[in-house]
C-alpha positions, 0 to 999 in steps of 0.5 A: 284420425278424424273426418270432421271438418271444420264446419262440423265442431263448436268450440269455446273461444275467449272474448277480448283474449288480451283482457283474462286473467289467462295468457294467450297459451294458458287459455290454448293449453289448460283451459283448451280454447283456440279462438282468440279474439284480438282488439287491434287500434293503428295508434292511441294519441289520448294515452301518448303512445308512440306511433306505430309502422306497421304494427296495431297497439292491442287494448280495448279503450283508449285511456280508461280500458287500456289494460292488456296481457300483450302491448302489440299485435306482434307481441300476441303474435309472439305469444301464439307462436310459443304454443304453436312451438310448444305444441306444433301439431295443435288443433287448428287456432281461430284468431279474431281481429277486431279492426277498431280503426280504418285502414289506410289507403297509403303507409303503416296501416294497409291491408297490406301491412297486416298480411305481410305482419301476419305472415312475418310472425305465423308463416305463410305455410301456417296460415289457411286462409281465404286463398286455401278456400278459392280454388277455381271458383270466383267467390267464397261462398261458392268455394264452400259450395263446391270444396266445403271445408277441409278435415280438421287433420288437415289443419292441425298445426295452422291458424285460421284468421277472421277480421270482425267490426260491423257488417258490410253494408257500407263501401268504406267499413273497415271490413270491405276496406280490408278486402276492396268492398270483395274485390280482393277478399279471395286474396287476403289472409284473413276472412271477413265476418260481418256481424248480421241480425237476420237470415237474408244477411247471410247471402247478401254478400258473397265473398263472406262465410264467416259470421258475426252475432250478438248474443241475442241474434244466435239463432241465426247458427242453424241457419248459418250451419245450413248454408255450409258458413261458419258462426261465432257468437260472443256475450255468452257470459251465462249458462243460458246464452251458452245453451241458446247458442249450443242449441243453433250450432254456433261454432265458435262460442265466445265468452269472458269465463274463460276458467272452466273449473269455475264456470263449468258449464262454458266448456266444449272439451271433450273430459275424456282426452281433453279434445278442444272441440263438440261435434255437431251432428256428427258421430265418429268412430275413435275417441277425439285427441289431439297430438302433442307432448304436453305433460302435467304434474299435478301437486299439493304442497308447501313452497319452495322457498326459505331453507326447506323446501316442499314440492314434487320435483321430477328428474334425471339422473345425468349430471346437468354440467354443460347442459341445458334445461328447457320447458314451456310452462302453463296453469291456470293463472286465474282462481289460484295463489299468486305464489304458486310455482313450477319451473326447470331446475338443477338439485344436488340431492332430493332432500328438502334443504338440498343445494338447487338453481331454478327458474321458475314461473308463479302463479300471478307474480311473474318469472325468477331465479331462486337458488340455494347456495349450500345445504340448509341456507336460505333461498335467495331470488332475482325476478326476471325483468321483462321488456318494455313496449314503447308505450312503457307497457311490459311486451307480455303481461307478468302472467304470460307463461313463456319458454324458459331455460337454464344452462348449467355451467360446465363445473356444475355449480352455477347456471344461467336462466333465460326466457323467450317470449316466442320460443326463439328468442331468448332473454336472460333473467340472470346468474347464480352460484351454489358451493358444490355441483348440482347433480339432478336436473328436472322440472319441479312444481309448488303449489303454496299451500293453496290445494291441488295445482295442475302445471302443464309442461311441453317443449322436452322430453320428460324427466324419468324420476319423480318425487314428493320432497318435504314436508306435507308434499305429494304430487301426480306425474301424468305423461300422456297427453290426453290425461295431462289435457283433460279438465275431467269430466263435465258437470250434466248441465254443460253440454244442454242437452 
């Protein structure tokens, strides 16, 4: 256990999370992130899109930068909540939202409505927010005073929300529309942190202990530090601008590279057990970990496709009939073959022309069933058909990694595949049929002849047994969470000193 607090560490986080390449819990599970920014609008009347009760459209610009991962807030919600099912005893997540459009005094889009939204979709008991931080005192900055902020054991497993746009200089900004220009800033879920150019801002208002920079105001941190606030920088998009603010002690550092085996320098991990965060000032006497059950299988090899297959495939030996099969999936989405795959399945044998049903995430191309009816057939697919928004959007992008599930009739030889968005939830993708019953079920991996690929699997118990199958194949089994978290070590330069 640790007795840092949350004032105490930095922490990478992702500019317009819902635009990378990355997923939501991508970003959370390979490349250690948990601060998110979200960019919610009430409406988008340009593009057509229908109106919304009580939910916010997620994109950045209407019409000509409308592109997301997710169509809703509820959706990104949805998608966190995946991790947060995938992961329970997380380290605590810093969710931003970046308020694009006024608050209504009356209907869909009170201040109201996003708490009851927030709370409908986290939980209450999930959430540590402004009410966590009062005590008896009668403003936030006087809470911090007096209370600090709580070790981050306490909050592992919640999530922590900021609301962002402008400063609060003016009566009706959305951020004191949101909180009653402080009236009810005690009582909201979500922080506000307004965006500041010097040092007198930072005590200016008193219901605010979070903040906002520009990349060129992050000297500003050291001060922020002192007063015992908490800082997010954002535009952080080079090494430089990621030392300055690695050098004032910002918190959270935002940046748009959010692939670290690319950008190397944009990591606050620790490489030797993947821990998300840095210390600042701060010595501790154990290696940092985080809790949790995630596994990896890191392979090289062909495909799994046609009528032989190359992959590394770990399995029980129990007989799958009447079973259920179920994992939650991750890669690093970004810088690697569209065709790469990883997923749950049921084999009748480890020979490469084996008999199997499998569902299975890729790389860039979305979910499906592939399956092999009897020894050396071809393989056949069915791609999942993921809902649609009501702006004829998909509710999460194709490069979403989900729950996914395979349930084994009780002859063995057919199965049916699902996926859930959010854990609980559950779709169906479709069936398939093979000749003979299939005996060993398991988790499998691909990497398409594209090099070394890392997947990350959470959500089940392990399989016992691993395997290369085919030709060229080899792969890595790793069960402990710190080893399956860890990027590996960081380049010199990546922590500027």
């Amino acid at each position: 256990m640790t007795s840092l607090c949350y004032n105490q560490v930095r922490q990478k986080g992702s500019h317009n999370s819902y635009q990378r390449l990355e997923g939501y819990p991508d970003q959370a599970l390979y490349w250690r992130i948990r601060s998110l920014e979200i960019d919610i609008h009430n409406g988008n009347d340009n593009a057509n899109w229908p109106p919304l009760e009580g939910d916010w459209y997620v994109y950045h610009v209407s019409v000509v930068d409308q592109a997301s991962s997710v169509n809703r807030l509820s959706d990104a919600l949805d998608v966190l909540c995946a991790f947060h099912l995938a992961v329970p005893d997380h380290e605590v997540v810093t969710l931003w939202l970046d308020l694009k459009d006024s608050f209504n005094t009356t209907g869909n889009h009170t201040p109201e409505a996003l708490d009851r939204l927030l709370v409908s979709k986290l939980g209450r008991d999930a959430i540590w927010g402004p009410p966590d931080l009062i005590g008896t005192e009668t403003n936030l900055q006087a809470a911090v005073a007096s209370y600090g902020w709580p070790p981050l054991d306490q909050l592992r497993g919640k999530f922590m929300i900021a609301c962002t746009t402008g400063d609060l200089s003016s009566p009706t900004s959305h951020l004191n529309q949101y909180v009653d220009n402080g009236k009810t800033a005690n009582q909201r879920l979500a922080f506000v942190a307004p965006e500041i150019s010097s040092s007198n801002q930072i005590s200016q208002f008193n219901y605010a202990v979070f903040f906002n920079l520009d990349s060129s105001h992050t000297s500003l941190g050291s001060d922020i530090a002192s007063a015992g606030f908490i800082s997010r920088a954002y535009g952080l998009d080079s090494q430089k601008s990621w030392c300055n603010a690695w050098k004032a002690k910002i918190n959270h550092l935002t940046t748009n590279m959010v692939n670290a085996l690319v950008d190397a320098w944009a990591r606050t991990d620790l490489p030797e057990t993947g821990y998300p965060f840095t210390p600042i000032d701060a010595q501790t006497s154990a290696p940092l970990t985080e809790p949790g059950a995630l596994c990896a299988i890191t392979v090289n090899s062909g495909d799994i496709w046609d009528k032989n297959d190359s992959c590394y495939f770990r399995y029980d030996d129990t007989a799958p009939a009447g079973k259920s099969q179920v994992a939650f999936i991750g890669n690093p989405t970004s810088h690697v073959n569209g065709w790469i795959k990883a997923g749950v399945m049921v084999r009748a044998s480890n020979a490469d022309n084996a008999a199997y049903i499998a569902i299975l995430r890729t790389g860039s191309n979305g979910l499906r069933i592939q399956y092999r009816r009897d020894t050396d057939q071809k393989t056949q697919a069915i791609d999942a058909q993921i809902p649609l928004g009501g702006n004829g959007n998909p509710l999460v992008g194709s490069n979403t990694p989900i729950w996914i599930r395979l349930d084994v009739a009780m002859d063995g030889k057919s199965a049916t595949a699902f996926f859930s968005i959010d854990g609980s939830t559950w779709l169906a993708v479709g069936s398939a049929s093979v000749d003979n019953a299939l005996q060993l079920p398991g988790w499998v991996a691909s990497s398409h002849s594209a090099g070394s690929v890392k997947w990350l699997f959470g959500g089940a118990t392990p399989p016992a047994n691993g395997i290369a199958i085919g030709a060229k194949a080899s792969g890595q089994f790793t069960s402990s969470p710190a080893d399956a978290a860890s990027l590996g070590p960081k380049p010199g330069s990546a922590n500027c000193s």
